[in-house]
C-alpha positions as CSV (number, residue, x, y, z in Angstrom):
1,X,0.0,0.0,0.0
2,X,2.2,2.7,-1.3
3,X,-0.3,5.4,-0.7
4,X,-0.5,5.0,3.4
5,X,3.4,5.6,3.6
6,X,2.9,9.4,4.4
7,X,1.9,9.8,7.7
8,X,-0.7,12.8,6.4
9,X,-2.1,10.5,4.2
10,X,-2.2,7.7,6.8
11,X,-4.3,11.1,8.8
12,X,-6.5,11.9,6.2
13,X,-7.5,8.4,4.9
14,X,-8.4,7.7,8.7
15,X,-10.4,10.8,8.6
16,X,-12.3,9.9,5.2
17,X,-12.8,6.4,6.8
18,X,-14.2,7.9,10.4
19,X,-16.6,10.3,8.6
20,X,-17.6,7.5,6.3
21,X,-19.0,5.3,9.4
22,X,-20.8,8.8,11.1
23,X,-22.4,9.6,8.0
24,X,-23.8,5.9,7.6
25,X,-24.5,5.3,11.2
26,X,-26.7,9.0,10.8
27,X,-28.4,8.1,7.4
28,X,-29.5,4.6,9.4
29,X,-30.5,6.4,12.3
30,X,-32.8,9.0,10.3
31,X,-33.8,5.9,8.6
32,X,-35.0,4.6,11.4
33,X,-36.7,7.6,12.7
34,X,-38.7,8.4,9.5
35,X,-40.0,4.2,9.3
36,X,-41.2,4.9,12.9
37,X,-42.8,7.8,12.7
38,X,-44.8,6.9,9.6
39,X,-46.0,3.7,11.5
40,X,-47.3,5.6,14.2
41,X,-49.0,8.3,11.9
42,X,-51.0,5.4,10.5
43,X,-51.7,4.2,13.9
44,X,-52.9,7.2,14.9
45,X,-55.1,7.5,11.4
46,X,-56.5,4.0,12.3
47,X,-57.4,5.8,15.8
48,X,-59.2,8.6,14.1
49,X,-61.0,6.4,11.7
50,X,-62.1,3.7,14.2
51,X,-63.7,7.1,16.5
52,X,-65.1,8.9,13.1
53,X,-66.8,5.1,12.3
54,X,-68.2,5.1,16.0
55,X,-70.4,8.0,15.8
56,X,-73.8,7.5,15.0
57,X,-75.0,9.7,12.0
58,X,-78.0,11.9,13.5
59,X,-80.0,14.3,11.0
60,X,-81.3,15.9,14.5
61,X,-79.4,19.7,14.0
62,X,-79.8,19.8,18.3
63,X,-77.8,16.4,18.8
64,X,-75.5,17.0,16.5
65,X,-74.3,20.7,18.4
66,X,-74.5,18.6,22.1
67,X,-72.3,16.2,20.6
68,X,-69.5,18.6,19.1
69,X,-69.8,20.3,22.5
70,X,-69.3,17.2,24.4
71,X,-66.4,16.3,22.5
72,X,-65.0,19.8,23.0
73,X,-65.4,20.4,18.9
74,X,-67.8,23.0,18.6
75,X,-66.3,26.4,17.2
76,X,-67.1,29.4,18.6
């Protein structure tokens, strides 16, 4: 290995190596993050699905209004 003689080229091959392995280990990591996130966004979406499912469709204008109020809905 003819190029590692030099001891700054011994440095900065070390260097390139070192900052290889951070950048992969960070790429993995935000990887990681963004796979875990998206699974709990659809779990949460399932959560809002299963609640929006649950009500019970009323043409009644006065149960309607008690039941955004209830659930803290309502605009003002």
């Amino acid at each position: 290995m003819w190029f590692l003689t030099n001891k700054l080229t011994l440095m900065f091959t070390t260097f390139i190596a070192s900052a290889g392995v951070l950048l992969t280990v960070f790429l993995a990591g935000k990887r990681s993050n963004q796979k875990d996130t998206e699974v709990k966004n659809l779990k949460d979406y399932i959560k809002t699905q299963e609640r929006v499912n649950e009500v019970q469709v009323s043409a009644d204008r006065g149960a309607a209004i008690k039941r955004l109020r209830d659930n803290k809905q309502l605009r003002d």
